[in-house]
C-alpha positions in Angstrom: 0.0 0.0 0.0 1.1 3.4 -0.7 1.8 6.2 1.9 0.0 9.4 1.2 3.1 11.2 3.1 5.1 10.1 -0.2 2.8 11.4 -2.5 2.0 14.6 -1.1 6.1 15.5 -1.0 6.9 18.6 -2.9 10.4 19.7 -5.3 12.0 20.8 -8.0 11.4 19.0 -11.5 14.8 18.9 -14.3 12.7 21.5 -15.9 12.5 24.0 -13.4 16.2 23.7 -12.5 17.2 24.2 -15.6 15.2 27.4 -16.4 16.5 28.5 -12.9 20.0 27.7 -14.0 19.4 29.5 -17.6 18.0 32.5 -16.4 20.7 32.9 -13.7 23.6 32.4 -16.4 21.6 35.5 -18.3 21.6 37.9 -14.9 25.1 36.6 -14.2 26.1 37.7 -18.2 23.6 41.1 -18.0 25.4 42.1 -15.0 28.9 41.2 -16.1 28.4 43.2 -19.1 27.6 46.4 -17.1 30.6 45.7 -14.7 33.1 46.1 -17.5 31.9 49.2 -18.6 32.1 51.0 -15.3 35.5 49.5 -14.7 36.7 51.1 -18.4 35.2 54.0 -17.5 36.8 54.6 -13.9 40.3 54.5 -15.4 39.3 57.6 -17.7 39.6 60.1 -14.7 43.2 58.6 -13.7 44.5 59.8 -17.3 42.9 62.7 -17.3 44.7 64.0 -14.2 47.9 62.2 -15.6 47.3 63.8 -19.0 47.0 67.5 -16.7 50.5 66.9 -15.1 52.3 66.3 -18.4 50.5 69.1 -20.2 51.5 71.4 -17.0 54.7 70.2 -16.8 55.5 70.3 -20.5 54.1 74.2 -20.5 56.2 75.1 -17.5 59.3 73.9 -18.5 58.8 75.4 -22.7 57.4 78.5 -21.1 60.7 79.7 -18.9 62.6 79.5 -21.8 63.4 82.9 -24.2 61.0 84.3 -26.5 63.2 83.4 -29.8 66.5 82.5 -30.4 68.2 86.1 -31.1 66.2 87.8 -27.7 68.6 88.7 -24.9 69.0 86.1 -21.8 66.5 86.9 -19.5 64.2 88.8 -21.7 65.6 92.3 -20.8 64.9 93.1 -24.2 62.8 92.1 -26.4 63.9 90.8 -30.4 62.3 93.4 -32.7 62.7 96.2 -30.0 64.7 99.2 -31.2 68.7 98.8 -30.8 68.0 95.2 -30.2 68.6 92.0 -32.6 65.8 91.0 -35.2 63.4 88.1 -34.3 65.0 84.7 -36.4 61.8 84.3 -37.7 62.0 80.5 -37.6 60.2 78.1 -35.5 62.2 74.9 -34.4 65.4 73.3 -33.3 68.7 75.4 -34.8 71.4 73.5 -36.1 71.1 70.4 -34.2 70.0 71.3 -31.0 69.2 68.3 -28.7 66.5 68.8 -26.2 68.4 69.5 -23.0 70.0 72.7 -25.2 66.5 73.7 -25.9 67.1 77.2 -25.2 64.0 79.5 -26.7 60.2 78.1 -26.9 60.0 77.3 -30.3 63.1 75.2 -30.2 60.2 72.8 -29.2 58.0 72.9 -32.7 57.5 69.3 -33.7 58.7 67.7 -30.5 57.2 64.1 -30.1 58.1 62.2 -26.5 56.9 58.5 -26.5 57.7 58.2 -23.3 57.4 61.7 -22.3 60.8 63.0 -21.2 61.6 66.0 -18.2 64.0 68.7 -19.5 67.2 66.9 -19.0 65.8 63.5 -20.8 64.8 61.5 -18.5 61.6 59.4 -18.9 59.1 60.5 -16.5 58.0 57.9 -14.1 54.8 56.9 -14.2 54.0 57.9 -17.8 55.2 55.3 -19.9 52.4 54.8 -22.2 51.9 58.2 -22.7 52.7 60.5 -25.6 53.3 63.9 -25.7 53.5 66.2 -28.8 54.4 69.5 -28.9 53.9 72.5 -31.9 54.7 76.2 -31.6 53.2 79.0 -33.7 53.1 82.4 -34.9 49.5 83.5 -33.2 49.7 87.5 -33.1 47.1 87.8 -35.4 44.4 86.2 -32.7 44.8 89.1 -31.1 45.3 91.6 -33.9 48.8 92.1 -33.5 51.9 91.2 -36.3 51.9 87.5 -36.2 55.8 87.4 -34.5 54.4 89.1 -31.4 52.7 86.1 -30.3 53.4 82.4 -29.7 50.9 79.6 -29.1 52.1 76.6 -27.3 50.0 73.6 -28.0 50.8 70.3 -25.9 49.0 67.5 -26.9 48.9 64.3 -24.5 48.0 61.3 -25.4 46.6 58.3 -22.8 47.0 54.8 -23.4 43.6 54.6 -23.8 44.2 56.5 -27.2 42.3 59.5 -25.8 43.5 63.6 -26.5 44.0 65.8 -24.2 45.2 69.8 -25.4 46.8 72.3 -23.6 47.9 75.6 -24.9 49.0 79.0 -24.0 50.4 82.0 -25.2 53.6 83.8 -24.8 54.6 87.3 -26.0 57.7 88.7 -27.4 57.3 91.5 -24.3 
């Protein structure tokens, strides 16, 4: 004879455990999926401050340097200034100059650091998948003045994560 204990005893079929384990593996994936994202996304701020540094850094250092190539040391007097020495007129490196001889701002035009280097060419710590690029222009005329009075600095850094980051300032031939 039967007992009507057994009958009456309640569980899981195959069926149900396999739609359980199905629709878990679809949360588990769903969820997975949004995790990734967030975790790309939360390195983004890290380069961005890096990305800062280097700009700074790279604007600093091209900044304390002379105006051009024929001003005076310390920018007592300015090229183009009566009794003083004609502006060169040319942007870039003179006759082989080597980045610790840097020696006016745009002695930088065209400079390309992969890994970005301090003045003295060292790699920077810390920023070895970054690159830095570096042009210098004639920008007078953004203001209205003769293009030579005017220099725009333009530091582009680039993260590992392929993303741009510009910096820029001007300097004047004052």
């Amino acid at each position: 004879m039967l007992n009507a204990h057994c009958i009456n005893q309640r569980g899981y079929s195959l069926i149900e455990l396999i739609i359980t384990i199905a629709l878990t593996g679809i949360a588990v994936i769903i969820f997975f999926s949004v995790f990734a994202v967030t975790q790309r996304q939360s390195v983004e701020p890290v380069f961005q401050v890096k990305s800062a540094e280097l700009g700074q850094a790279y604007l600093e250092e091209i900044g304390l340097k002379r105006y051009d190539e024929n001003s005076p040391t310390g920018n007592a007097l300015r090229c183009d200034a009566p009794s003083a020495p004609a502006c060169s007129g040319a942007l870039g490196a003179e006759g082989g100059e080597t980045r610790v001889l840097f020696d006016d701002i745009d002695d930088y035009h065209n400079l390309s650091d992969s890994p970005p280097q301090d003045a003295l060419g060292n790699n920077r710590t810390g920023f070895n998948s970054f690159t830095v690029n570096v042009s210098v222009t004639y920008a007078g005329t953004d203001f209205g003045l003769t293009a030579q009075a005017l220099k725009r600095i333009q530091v582009t850094v680039i993260a590992p994560d392929t993303s741009r980051y510009v910096f820029s300032q001007y300097r004047g031939n004052f």
